[in-house]
N, C-alpha and C positions, 0 to 999 in steps of 0.2 A: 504494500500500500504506500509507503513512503516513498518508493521510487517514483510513483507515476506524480504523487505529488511535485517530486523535484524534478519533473519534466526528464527522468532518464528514458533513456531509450532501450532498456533490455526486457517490456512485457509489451503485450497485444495492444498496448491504450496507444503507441504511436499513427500515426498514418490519417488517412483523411476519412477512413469506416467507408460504410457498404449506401451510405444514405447517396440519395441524387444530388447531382453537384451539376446543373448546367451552368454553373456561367454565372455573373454576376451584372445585372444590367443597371445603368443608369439615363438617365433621360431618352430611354426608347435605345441606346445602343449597347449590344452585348458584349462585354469581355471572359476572355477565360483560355485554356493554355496557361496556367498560372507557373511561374516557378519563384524559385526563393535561392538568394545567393547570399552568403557572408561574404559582403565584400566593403564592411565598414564606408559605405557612402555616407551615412548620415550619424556618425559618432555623435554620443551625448556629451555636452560640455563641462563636465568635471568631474572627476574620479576614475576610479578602474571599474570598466564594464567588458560583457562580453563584444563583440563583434560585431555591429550593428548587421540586421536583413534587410537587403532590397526583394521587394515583390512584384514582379510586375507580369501583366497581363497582356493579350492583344485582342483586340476588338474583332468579334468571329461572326455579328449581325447587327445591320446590315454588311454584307463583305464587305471590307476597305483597306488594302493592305497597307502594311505603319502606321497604325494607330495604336494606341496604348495606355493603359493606366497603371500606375507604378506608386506601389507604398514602398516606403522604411519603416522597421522597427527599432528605433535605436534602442533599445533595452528589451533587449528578450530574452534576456533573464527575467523580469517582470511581465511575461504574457501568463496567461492562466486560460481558465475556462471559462472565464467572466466576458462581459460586452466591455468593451475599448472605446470609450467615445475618439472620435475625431479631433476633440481638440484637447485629447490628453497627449502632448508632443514627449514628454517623455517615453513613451510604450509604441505610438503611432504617429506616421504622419507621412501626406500627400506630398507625391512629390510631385505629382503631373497626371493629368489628364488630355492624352490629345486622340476624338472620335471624330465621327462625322455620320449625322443618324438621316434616316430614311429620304428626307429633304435635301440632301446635300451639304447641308448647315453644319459647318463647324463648331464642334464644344470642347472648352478648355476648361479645367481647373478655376477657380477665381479668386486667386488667394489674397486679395484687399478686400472680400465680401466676410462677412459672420460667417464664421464655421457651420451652419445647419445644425441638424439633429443626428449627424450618422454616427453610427458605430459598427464596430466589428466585432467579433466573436470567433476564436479558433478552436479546432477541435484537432484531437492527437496531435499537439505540439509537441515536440519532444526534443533536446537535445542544440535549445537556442534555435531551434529551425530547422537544423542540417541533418536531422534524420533522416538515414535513407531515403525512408516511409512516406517523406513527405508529413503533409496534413491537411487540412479542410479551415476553410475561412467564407463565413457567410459575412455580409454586410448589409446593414440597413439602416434606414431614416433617410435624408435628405441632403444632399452636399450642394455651394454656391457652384457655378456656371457660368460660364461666358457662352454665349451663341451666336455666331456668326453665319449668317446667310449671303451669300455674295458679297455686292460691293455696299449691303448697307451695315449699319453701327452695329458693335455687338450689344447684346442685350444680355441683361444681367439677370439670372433664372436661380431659384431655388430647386433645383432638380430631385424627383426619387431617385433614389438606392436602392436595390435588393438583390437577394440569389448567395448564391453557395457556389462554390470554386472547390476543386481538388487544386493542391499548390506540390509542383513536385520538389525534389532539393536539388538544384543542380549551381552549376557555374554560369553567370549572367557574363 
């Protein structure tokens, strides 16, 4: 029992489980292809931590190749089984959002808007991220937006969130 607490990876609890995992969509465009790399992008600013995770996705509906949304974990050591808001930057945080949904309309990330309501939730995390195994990361509530439709102004959306992703662990 203690193990799976400390997030080891030597019992059955790692990995992302047998539940559905399509993809996680926001403002009408889907991502998913998830992986997770230790690759210390977005280190936490002061003390000894482990190795920050980059997460990042690519957008599989509508088709649109290079698009992508991309989180950090700087501290995963501190992920659990709990929900993660959005604007806890210690544990999480956006690093980018670039889709383009059904319209042609480009959406960005909007990181001078209020953070929304969204959070995140992992399941079989294990091993700061890097377990073989992988894990599973659902997301929900509502993140800021830029939308861009041709040559007029972006507009600034509070967009939905939601869905479940398998994240596998590889090298980004």
């Amino acid at each position: 029992m203690l193990a799976a607490l400390a997030g080891c990876g030597d019992d059955d609890s790692c990995g992302p489980g047998g539940d559905e995992a399509a993809g996680v969509t926001l403002a009408a465009v889907t991502f998913d292809n998830f992986a997770a790399s230790a690759n210390n992008d977005c280190p936490p600013s002061a003390g000894q931590h482990p190795t920050s995770v980059t997460v990042q996705g690519e957008q599989i509906s509508p088709e649109v190749p290079g698009q992508f949304l991309v989180l950090c974990l700087p501290r995963p050591d501190l992920i659990d089984d709990q929900p993660v808001s959005f604007t806890d930057s210690e544990r999480l945080e956006v690093i980018d959002v670039f889709g383009q949904d059904g319209d042609g309309c480009d959406i960005h990330f909007d990181d001078t808007a209020e953070p929304g309501s969204a959070a995140a939730t992992f399941s079989g995390f294990c091993d700061n991220g890097t377990n073989e195994s992988g894990f599973a990361m659902s997301l929900s509530g509502n993140l800021p937006i830029s939308r861009t439709c041709g040559a007029d102004p972006p507009e600034a959306q509070l967009a939905p969130l939601g869905g479940r992703a398998k994240v596998t662990a590889s090298t980004l």
